[in-house]
C-alpha positions in Angstrom: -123.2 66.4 -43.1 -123.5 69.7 -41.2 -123.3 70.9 -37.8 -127.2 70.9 -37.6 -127.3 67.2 -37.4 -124.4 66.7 -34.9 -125.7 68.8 -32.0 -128.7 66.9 -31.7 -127.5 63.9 -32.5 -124.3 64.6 -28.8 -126.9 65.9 -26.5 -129.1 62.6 -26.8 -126.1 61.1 -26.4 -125.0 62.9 -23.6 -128.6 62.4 -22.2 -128.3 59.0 -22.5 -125.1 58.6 -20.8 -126.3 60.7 -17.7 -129.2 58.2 -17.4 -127.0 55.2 -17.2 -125.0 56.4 -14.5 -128.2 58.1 -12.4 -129.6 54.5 -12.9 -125.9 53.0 -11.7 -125.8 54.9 -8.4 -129.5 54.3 -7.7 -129.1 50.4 -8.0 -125.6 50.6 -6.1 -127.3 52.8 -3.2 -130.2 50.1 -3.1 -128.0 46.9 -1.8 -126.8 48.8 1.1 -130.8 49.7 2.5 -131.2 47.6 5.8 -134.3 45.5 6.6 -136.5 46.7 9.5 -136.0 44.9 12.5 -139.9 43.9 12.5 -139.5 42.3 9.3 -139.7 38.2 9.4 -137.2 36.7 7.1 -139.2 33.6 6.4 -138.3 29.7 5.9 -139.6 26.7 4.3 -139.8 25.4 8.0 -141.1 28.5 9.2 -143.6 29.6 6.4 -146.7 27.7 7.2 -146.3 28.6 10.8 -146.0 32.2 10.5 -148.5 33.0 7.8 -151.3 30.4 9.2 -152.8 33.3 11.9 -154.1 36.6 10.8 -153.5 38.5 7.8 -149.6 38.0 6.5 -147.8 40.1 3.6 -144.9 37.4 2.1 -142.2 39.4 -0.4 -141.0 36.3 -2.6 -137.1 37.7 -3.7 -133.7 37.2 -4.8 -130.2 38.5 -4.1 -129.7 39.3 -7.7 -132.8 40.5 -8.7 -132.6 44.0 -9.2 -136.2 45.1 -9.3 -136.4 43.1 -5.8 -133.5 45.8 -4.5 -135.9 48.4 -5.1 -138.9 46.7 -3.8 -137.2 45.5 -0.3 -137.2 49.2 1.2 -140.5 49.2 0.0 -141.3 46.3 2.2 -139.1 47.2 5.1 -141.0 50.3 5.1 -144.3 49.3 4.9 -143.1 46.2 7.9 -142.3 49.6 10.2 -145.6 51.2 9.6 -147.8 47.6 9.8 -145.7 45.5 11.7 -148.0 45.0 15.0 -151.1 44.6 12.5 -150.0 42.3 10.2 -146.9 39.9 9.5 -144.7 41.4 6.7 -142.0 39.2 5.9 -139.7 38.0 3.4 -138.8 34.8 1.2 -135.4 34.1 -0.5 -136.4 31.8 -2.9 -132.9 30.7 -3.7 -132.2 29.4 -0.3 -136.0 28.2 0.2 -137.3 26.2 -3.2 -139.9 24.3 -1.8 -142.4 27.3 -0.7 -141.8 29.0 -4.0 -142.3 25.9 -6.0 -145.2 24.7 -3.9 -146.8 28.6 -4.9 -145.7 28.4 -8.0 -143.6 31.6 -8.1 -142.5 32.0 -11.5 -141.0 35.6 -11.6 -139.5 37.6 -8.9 -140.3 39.8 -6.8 -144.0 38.6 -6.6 -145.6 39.1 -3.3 -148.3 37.6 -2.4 -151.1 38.6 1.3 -152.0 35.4 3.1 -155.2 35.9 5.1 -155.0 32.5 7.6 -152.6 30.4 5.7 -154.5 31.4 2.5 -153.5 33.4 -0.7 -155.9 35.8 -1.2 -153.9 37.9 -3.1 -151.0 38.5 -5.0 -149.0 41.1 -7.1 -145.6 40.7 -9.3 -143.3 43.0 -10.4 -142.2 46.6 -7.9 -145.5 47.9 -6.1 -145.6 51.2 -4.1 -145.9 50.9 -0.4 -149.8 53.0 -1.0 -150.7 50.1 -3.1 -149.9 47.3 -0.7 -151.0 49.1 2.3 -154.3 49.6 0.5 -154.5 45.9 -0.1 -153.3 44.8 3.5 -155.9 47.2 4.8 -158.8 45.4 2.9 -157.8 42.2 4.1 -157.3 43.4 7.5 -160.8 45.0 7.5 -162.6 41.9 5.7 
C-alpha cells in the first residue's frame, strides 16, 4: 500500500486517541464537583415527607453511574438557583431500594418533579439545567 492510505488512516487515529483522553479527564474532573448546600440528599424515611408539600425536583442516582456524574452539577446548580422555590434533592438508589423500587426506577439517572407527593413528571437519561428549570417552572406556575 502507499503513503496515501497511511496518513489518513494515523490522523483518525490520533483523533481518536485525543477523544479518549478529553473524555478521561472530563469524567475524572466530574467526581470531585460538590453538591450545593441547598440540595436535600433524600431517604426512604425521609422521601414521602419531603416531597409531600409543594412542588419537589427528585434526581434518582448512583455512585457509579457515569452519566449521573455529569448530571449532579447539573442538579446542584439548578438546587442554587431554585432552592427557596422548590425542593431539589437527591436519591442514591443503592443505599435507598425501597423508593426506587416502589417508583419503579429502572435506569439511572432518571429524575422525576413531584407536585404534592405526586409524580407529574419525569425525565431519564442527562437533561440541561434550561430543560428542568422550564419544567419546574410549569409546575410551579400550574
Amino acid at each position: 500500500m502507499n503513503y496515501y492510505f497511511w496518513i489518513p488512516v494515523g490522523i483518525l487515529l490520533v483523533l481518536l486517541i485525543a477523544a479518549f483522553i478529553k473524555r478521561y479527564r472530563m469524567i475524572k474532573n466530574l467526581s470531585d464537583a460538590k453538591d450545593s448546600e441547598k440540595l436535600i440528599l433524600l431517604s426512604d424515611a425521609s422521601f414521602r415527607k419531603v416531597t409531600g408539600k409543594g412542588v419537589s425536583l427528585v434526581d434518582f442516582w448512583a455512585p457509579w453511574c457515569t452519566p449521573c456524574k455529569i448530571q449532579g452539577p447539573i442538579v446542584s446548580e439548578l438546587a442554587e438557583e431554585m432552592g427557596d422555590k422548590a425542593n431539589i434533592c437527591k436519591l442514591n438508589v443503592d443505599k435507598e431500594r425501597k423508593t426506587a423500587a416502589s417508583l419503579k426506577i429502572r435506569s439511572i439517572p432518571t429524575i422525576i418533579i413531584f407536585k404534592d407527593g405526586k409524580p407529574v413528571k419525569q425525565f431519564v437519561g442527562v437533561k440541561t439545567k434550561s430543560v428542568l428549570l422550564k419544567a419546574l417552572q410549569a409546575m410551579m406556575d400550574t
